[in-house]
C-alpha positions in Angstrom: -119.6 152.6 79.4 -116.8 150.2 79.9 -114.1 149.8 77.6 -113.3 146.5 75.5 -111.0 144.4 77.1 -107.3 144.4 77.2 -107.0 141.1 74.3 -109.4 142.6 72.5 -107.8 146.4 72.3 -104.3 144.7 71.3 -105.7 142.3 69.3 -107.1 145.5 67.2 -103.3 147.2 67.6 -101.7 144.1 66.5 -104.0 143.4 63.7 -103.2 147.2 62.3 -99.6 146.1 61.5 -98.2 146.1 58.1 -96.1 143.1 56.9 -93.2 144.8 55.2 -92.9 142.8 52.0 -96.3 142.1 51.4 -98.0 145.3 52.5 -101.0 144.9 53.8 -102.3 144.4 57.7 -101.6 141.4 60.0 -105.2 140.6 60.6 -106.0 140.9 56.9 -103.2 138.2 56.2 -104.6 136.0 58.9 -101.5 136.0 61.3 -102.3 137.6 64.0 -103.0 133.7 65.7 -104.3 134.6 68.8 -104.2 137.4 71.8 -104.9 136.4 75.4 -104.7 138.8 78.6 -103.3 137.8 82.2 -104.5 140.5 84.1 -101.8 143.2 82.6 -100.1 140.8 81.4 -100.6 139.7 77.8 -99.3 137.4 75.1 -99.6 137.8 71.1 -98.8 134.8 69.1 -98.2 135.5 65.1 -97.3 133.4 62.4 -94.7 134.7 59.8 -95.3 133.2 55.8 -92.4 131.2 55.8 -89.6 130.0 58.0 -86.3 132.6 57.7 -88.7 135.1 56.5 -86.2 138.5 56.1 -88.6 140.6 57.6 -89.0 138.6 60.8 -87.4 140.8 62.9 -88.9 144.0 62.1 -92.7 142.3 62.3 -91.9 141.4 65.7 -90.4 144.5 66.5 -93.4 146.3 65.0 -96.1 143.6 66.7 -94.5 144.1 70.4 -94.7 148.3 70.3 -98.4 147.9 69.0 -98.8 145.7 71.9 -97.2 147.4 74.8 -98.9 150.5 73.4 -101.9 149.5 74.5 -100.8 147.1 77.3 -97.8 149.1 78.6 -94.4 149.0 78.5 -92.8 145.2 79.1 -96.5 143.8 79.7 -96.5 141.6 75.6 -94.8 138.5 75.2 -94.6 137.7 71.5 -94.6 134.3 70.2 -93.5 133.8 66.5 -94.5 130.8 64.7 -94.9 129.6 60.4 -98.0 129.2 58.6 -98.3 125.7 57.9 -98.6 124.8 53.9 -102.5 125.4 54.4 -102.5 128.1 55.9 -99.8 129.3 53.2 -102.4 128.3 50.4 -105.1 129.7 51.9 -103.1 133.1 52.0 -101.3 132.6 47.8 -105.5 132.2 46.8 -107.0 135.5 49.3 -103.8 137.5 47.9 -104.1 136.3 44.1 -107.0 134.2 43.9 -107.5 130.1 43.0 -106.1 130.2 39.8 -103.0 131.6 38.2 -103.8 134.8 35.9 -102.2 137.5 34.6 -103.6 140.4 36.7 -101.9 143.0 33.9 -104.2 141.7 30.8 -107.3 143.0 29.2 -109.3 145.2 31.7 -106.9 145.7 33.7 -107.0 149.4 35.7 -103.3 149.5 36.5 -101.4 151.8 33.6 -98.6 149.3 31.9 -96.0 151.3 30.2 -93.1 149.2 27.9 -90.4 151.8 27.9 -88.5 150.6 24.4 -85.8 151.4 22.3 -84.2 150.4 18.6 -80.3 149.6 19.8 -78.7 149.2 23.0 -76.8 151.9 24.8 -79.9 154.6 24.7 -80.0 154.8 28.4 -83.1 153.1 28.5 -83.0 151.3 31.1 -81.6 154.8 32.8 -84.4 156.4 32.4 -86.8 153.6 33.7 -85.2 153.2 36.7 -85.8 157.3 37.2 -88.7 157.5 35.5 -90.1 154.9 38.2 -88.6 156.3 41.0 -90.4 160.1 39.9 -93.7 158.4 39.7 -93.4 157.2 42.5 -92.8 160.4 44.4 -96.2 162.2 43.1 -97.5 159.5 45.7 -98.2 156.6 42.7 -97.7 153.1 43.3 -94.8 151.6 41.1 -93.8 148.4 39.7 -91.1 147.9 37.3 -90.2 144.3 35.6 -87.2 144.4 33.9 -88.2 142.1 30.7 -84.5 143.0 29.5 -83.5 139.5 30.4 -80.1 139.4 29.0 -79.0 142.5 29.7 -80.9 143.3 33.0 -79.5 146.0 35.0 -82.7 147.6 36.6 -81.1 146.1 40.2 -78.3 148.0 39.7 -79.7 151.3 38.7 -82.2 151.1 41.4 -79.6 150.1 44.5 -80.6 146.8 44.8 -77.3 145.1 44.6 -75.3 144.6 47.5 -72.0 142.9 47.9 -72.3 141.9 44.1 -75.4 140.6 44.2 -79.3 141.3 43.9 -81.3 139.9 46.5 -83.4 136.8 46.1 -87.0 137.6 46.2 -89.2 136.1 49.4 -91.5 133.8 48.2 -94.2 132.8 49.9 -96.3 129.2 48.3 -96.0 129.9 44.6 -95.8 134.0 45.1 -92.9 135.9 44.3 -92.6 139.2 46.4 -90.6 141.9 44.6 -88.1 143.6 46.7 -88.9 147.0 46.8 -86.2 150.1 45.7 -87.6 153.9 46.7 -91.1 153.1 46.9 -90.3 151.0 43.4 -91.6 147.4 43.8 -89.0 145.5 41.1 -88.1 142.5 39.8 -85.4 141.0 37.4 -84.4 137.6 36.6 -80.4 138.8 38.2 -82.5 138.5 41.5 -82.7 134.5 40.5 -79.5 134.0 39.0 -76.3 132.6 40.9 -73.3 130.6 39.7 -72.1 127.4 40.5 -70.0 128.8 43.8 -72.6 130.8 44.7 -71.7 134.5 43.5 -73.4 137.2 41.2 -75.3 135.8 38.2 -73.5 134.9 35.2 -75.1 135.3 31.7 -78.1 134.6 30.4 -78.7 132.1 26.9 -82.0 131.9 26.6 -84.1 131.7 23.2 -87.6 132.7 22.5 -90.2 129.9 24.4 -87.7 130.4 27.6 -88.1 134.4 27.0 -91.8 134.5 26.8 -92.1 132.0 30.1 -90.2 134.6 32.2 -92.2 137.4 31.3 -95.2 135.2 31.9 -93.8 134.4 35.8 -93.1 137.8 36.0 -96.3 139.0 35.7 -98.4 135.8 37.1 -96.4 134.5 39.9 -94.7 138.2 41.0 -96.8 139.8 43.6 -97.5 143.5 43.2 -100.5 144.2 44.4 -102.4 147.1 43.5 -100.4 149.5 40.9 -101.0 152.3 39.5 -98.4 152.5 37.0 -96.4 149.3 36.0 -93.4 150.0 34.1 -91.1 147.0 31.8 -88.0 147.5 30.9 -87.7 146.1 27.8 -84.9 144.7 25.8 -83.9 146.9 22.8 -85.1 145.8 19.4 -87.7 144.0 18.2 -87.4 140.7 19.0 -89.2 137.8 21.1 -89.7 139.9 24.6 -91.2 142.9 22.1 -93.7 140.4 20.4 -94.4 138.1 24.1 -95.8 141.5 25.4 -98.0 142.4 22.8 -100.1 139.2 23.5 -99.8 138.7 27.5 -100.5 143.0 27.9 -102.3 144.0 25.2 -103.5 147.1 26.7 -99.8 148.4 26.9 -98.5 151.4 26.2 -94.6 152.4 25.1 -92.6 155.0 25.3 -89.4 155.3 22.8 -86.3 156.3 24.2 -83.5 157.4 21.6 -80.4 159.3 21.6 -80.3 162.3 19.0 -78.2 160.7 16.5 -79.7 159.6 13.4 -78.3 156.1 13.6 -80.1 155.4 17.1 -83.5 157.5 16.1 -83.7 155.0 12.6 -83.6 152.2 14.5 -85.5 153.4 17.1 -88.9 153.8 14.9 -88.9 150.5 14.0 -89.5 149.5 17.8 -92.5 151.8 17.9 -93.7 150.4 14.5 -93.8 146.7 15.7 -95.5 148.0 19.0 -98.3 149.3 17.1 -98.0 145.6 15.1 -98.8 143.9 18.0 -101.5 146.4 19.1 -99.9 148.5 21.4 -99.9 152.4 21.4 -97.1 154.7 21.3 -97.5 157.5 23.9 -94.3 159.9 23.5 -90.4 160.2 22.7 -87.7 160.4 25.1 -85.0 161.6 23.4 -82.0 160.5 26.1 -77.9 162.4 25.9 -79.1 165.2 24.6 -77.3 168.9 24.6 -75.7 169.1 27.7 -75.3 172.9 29.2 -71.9 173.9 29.6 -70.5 176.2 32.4 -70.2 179.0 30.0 -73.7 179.1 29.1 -73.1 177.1 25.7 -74.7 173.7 24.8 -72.2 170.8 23.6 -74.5 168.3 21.2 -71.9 165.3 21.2 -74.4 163.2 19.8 -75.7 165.7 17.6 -79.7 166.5 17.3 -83.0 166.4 16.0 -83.0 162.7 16.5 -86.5 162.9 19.3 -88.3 165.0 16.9 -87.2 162.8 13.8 -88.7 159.8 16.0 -92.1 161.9 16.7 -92.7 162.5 12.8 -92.1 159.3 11.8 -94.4 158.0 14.3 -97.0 160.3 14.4 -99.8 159.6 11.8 -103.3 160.8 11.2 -104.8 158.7 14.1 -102.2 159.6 16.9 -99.7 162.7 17.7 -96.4 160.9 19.3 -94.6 164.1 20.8 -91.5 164.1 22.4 -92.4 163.9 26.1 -89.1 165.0 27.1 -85.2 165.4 26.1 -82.8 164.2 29.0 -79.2 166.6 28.7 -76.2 163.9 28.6 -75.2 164.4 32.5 -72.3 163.0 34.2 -73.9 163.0 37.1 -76.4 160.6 35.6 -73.9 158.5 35.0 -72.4 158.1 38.2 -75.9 158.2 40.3 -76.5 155.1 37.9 -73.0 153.3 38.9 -73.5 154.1 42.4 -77.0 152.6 42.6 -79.1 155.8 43.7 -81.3 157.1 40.9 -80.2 160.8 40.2 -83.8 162.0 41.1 -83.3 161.2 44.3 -79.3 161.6 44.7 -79.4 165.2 42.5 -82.6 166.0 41.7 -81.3 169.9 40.9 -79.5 168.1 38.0 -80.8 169.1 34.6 -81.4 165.6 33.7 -83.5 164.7 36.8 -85.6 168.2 35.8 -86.0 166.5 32.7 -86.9 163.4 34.0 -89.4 164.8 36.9 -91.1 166.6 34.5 -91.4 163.5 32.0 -93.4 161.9 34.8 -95.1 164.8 35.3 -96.5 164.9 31.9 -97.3 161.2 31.8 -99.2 161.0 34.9 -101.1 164.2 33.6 -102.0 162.3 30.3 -103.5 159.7 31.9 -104.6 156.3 30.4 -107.6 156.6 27.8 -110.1 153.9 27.9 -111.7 153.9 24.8 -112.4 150.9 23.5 -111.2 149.0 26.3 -113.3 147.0 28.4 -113.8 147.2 32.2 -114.5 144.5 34.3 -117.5 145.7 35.9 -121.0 144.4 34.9 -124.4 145.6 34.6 -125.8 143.1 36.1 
């Protein structure tokens, strides 16, 4: 029995690599172009998805050791090239098919979880950026859109922002490829913003139709593949962005995030009531800055108590029990893991609060999503 042939053996190698942004093997993305063998001698020619694609370098890298494993050490010339617009076409329709849809909607299998709140300064948007990052550790796959478009931050909390600035998104034809965050595939319109000169995104004035398209984009044109969980970060209150999402993912659903203090858990109801307008369901509570343990074995409530479970009764009807999934201590370390860009599960995940929020993820990848009444795209034939 003879083996296959050298082109064919590195072809194979070659074909196994995974394109960095998009995920998936060479030879299933068609650009692996062609392998041809010169007695030991061979040569790999590859074609990137677009001209200054950021991951060039490591591809190429990645494509020459698969090679020369097979071929031998300094025995594979590489030769990059660019998909031609065709070709490019050809690759936006096998990765997301002919048409534009919303791959998030009705039957979808991916779990979509809003993550809400009533007023700003919760730490919502805190404990998305963890919550994400803990799912994603149980060995899910993660995407996060932060829908809060005028006051996004998810780049930040997640490390994204370098120098000042998110990075632009690669896009590849008329697909946006999230930039990926511990494991966390994310995107936020500060990756798409830049001044007139150039520098970190200034601020946002959009109104409603303009706040609906970008949630649209977000979840047409944005490239995630296949998800387990996707997360939104949504703006707090119960305005346009609350009401878009109930008709583009109507499957959806939220989680409340308040602060013990009656003024934040008030407010914080009504979010979960107009989720439940809009047919979404209400899962759980977070109740965020909650009594922090002090060194002398005492608990200081700055912002009082009681608000999570005021939250869960108010919500919680004959139909559905909305507990509080968890209750985050106020931790300065929190803060500061958030400032510096590296979510305090991973940076200090012996704090109380990333206990807290560990086990929070725990309890919702236990729940599971229920399917009743939902239908499946499957048929019987």
């Amino acid at each position: 029995m003879t083996s296959a042939p050298l082109a064919d053996r590195v072809r194979e190698a070659v074909g196994r690599v995974t394109d960095p942004e998009l995920r998936r093997p060479l030879a299933e993305l068609d650009m692996v172009k062609g392998v041809t063998a010169d007695g030991d001698e061979v040569r790999v020619e590859i074609v990137l998805t677009i001209a200054g694609c950021p991951a060039a370098q490591r591809i190429e890298r990645d494509v020459r050791e698969a090679a020369e494993s097979v071929a031998g050490a300094g025995r594979a010339a590489i030769a990059v090239g660019v998909m031609t617009p065709a070709e490019r076409q050809a690759l936006t329709e096998k990765l997301r098919g002919p048409k534009k849809r919303n791959p998030f909607g009705e039957g979808t299998l991916t779990r979509v979880i809003a993550v809400t709140s009533g007023k700003g300064g919760v730490g919502k948007s805190t404990v998305t950026a963890n919550l994400a990052v803990a799912l994603a550790q149980r060995g899910l796959s993660v995407g996060l859109i932060d829908a809060d478009v005028h006051g996004f931050s998810i780049p930040q909390l997640l490390g994204l922002v370098q120098g000042g600035e998110a990075p632009s998104p690669t896009q590849v034809g008329e697909l946006i490829l999230p930039p990926v965050a511990h494991d966390v595939k994310a995107i936020s319109i500060g990756m798409f913003l830049r001044q007139s000169d150039g520098s970190a995104p200034g601020a946002v004035m959009w109104r409603g139709p303009m706040l609906h398209r970008t949630l649209e984009q977000f979840l047409t044109d944005v490239f995630f593949g296949d998800l387990d969980v996707l997360l939104l970060d949504m703006p707090p209150g119960t305005g346009d962005i609350a009401i878009s999402a109930g008709h583009l993912l109507p499957g959806a659903e939220v989680l409340v995030v308040t602060t013990p203090q009656r003024a934040a858990s008030d407010v914080a109801i009504r979010s979960g009531l107009v989720a439940r307008q809009v047919g979404q369901r209400v899962i759980g509570v977070v109740e965020n800055m909650a009594a922090m343990p002090m060194p002398d074995g005492t608990t200081l409530e700055l912002f009082g108590s009681g608000g999570g479970e005021e939250v869960s009764r108010a919500l919680t009807n004959d139909e559905q029990d909305v507990p509080v999934l968890a209750s985050v201590p106020l931790s300065p370390a929190l803060r500061t893991a958030g400032d510096d860009g590296t979510p305090i599960v991973v940076a200090h995940p012996e704090d109380p609060s990333a206990r807290a929020i560990d086990e929070l993820a725990g309890r919702i990848a236990e729940r599971g999503r229920s399917l009743a009444g939902r239908r499946l795209p499957v048929s019987t034939g």
